[in-house]
C-alpha positions in Angstrom: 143.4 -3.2 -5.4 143.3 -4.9 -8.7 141.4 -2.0 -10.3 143.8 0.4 -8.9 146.3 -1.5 -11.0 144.3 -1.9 -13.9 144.0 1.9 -14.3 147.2 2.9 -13.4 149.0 0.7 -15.8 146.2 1.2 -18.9 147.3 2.3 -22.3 146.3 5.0 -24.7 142.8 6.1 -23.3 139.9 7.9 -24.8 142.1 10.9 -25.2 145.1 10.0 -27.0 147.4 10.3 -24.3 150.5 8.2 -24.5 150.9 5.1 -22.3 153.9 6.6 -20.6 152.7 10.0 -19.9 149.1 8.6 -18.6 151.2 5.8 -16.1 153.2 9.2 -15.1 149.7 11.7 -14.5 147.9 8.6 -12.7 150.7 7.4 -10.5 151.6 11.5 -9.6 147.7 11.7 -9.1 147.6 8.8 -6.7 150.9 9.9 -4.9 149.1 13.3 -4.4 146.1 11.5 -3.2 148.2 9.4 -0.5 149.9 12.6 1.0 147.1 14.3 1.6 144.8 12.0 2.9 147.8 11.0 5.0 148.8 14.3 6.1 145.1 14.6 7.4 144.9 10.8 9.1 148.3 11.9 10.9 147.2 14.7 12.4 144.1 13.7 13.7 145.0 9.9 14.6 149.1 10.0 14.6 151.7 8.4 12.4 150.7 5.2 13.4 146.9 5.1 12.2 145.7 1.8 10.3 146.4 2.1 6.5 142.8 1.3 5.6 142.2 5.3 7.1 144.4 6.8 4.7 143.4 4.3 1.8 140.1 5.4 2.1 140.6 8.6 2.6 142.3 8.8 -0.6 140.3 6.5 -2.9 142.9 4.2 -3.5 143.3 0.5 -2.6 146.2 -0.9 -0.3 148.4 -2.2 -3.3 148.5 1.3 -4.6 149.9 2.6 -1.2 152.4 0.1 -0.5 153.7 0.6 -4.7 154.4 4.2 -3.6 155.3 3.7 0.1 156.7 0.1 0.5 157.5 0.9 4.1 155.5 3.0 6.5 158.6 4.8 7.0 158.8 6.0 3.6 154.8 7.2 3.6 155.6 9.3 7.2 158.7 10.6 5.5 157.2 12.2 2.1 154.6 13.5 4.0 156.7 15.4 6.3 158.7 16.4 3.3 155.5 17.4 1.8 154.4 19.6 4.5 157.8 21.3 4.9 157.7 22.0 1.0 154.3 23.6 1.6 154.8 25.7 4.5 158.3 27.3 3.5 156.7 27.7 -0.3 154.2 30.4 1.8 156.2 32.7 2.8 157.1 34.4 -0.2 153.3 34.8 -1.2 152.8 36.1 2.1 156.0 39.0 1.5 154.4 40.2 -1.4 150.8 40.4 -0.3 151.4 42.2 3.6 153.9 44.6 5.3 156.8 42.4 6.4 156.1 42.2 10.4 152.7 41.2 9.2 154.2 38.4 6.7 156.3 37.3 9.3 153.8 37.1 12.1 151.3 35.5 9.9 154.2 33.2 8.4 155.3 32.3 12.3 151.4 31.3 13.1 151.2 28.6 10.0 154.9 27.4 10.9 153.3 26.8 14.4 150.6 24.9 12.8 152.6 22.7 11.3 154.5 22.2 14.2 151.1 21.0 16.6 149.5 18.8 13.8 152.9 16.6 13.7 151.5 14.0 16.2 154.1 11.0 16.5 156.7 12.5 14.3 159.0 13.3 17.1 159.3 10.1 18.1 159.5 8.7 14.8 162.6 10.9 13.8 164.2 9.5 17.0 163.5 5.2 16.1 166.7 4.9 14.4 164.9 4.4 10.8 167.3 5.5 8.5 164.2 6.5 6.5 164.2 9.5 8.6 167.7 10.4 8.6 167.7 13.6 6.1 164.7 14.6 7.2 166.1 17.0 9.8 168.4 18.3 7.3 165.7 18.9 4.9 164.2 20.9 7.8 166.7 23.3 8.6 167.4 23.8 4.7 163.7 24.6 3.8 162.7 26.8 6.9 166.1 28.7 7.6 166.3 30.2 3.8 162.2 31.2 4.1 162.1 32.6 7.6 165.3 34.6 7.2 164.2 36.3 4.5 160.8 37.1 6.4 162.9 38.2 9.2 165.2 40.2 6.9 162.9 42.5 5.3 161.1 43.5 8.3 163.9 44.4 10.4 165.5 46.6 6.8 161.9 48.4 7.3 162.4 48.7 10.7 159.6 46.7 11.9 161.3 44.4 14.2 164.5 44.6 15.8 167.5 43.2 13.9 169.4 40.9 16.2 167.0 38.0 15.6 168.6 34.7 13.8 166.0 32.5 11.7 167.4 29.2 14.2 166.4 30.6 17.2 162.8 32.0 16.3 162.1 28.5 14.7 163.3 26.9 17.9 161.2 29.2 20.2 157.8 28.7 18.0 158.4 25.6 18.1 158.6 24.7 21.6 155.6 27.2 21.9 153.6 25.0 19.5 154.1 22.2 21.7 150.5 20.8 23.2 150.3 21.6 26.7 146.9 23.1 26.9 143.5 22.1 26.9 143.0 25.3 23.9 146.6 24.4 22.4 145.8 25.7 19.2 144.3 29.1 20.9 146.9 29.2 23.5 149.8 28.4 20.4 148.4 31.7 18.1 148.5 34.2 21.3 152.0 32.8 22.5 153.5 33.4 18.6 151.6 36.9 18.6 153.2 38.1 21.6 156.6 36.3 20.5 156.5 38.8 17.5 154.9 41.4 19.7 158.5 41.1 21.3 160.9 41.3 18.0 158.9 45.0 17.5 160.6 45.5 20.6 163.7 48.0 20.4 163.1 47.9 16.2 164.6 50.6 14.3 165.0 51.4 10.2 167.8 50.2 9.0 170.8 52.7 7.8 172.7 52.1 4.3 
């Protein structure tokens, strides 16, 4: 823990950076560090895994953690922040790279991954810890915008039907992302496939 400190609060190094800058790159680096390896602990162990996993996952000591993440509140709530950020940044990536049923299809199956690997979080956002309290907000504010633009385009080329809204294909892969199954990821990708299988249904071009 002590060397954790020691680095993250060093001076000018070898390079010439300045203190302030290097305190900033080191304590971004560690932050970065601490949602990742924590984003992979919660998925395979849940939100309430033993620090020392995501520690050592990450390469940092305990002190660093709880300088970032006082509470384990706050840790659970930048990482779901951090996921959301992720998945709604890919679907415009995914728009310009594949036809737009495709985008949206392949869009629907990582949004359904994110969905399955959030063990715990439900019941988290439901504990009454106001650290969790803008977190569904941030949800519907990231995803909406990202999947109705997905959802615009291909129904404008005529690739799915048009009478879709971005809240209640979110809601529906959800609850198909849900783990009920001994294959729940397998059973999760052919459920979304034929979910979009069904918005082809009845699609026609749009007319200016």
């Amino acid at each position: 823990m002590h060397e954790d400190t020691d680095r993250e609060t060093s001076g000018t190094g070898a390079s010439g950076a300045q203190p302030g800058k290097r305190l900033r790159a080191d304590a971004r680096r560690s932050t970065d560090a601490l949602l990742t390896a924590a984003a992979e602990v919660f998925a395979t162990s849940g939100v309430d895994a033993p620090v020392r996993q995501i520690t050592a996952r990450a390469g940092v000591g305990a002190g660093t953690l709880y300088r970032h993440f006082p509470q384990r509140s706050d840790l659970i709530a930048a990482v779901f922040r951090n996921e959301v950020d992720a998945c709604a940044d890919a679907a415009a990536p995914l728009a310009a790279r594949y036809e737009p049923a495709e985008a949206l299809a392949l869009w629907l199956q990582r949004f359904a991954g994110f969905i399955g690997t959030k063990r715990g979080l439900g019941a988290a956002l439901h504990s009454g810890d106001r650290a969790y309290d803008s977190l569904p907000d941030y949800f519907q504010e990231r995803f909406v915008p990202a999947l109705g633009a997905l959802l615009d385009t291909a129904a404008r080329a005529g690739e799915i039907r048009s009478d879709i809204g971005a809240d209640d294909l979110l809601r529906a892969t959800g609850n198909l992302a849900m783990p009920a199954h001994d294959d729940g990821e397998g059973h999760t990708r052919r459920m979304v496939a034929l979910l979009v299988d069904g918005l082809r249904h009845g699609a026609r071009p749009q007319v200016n």
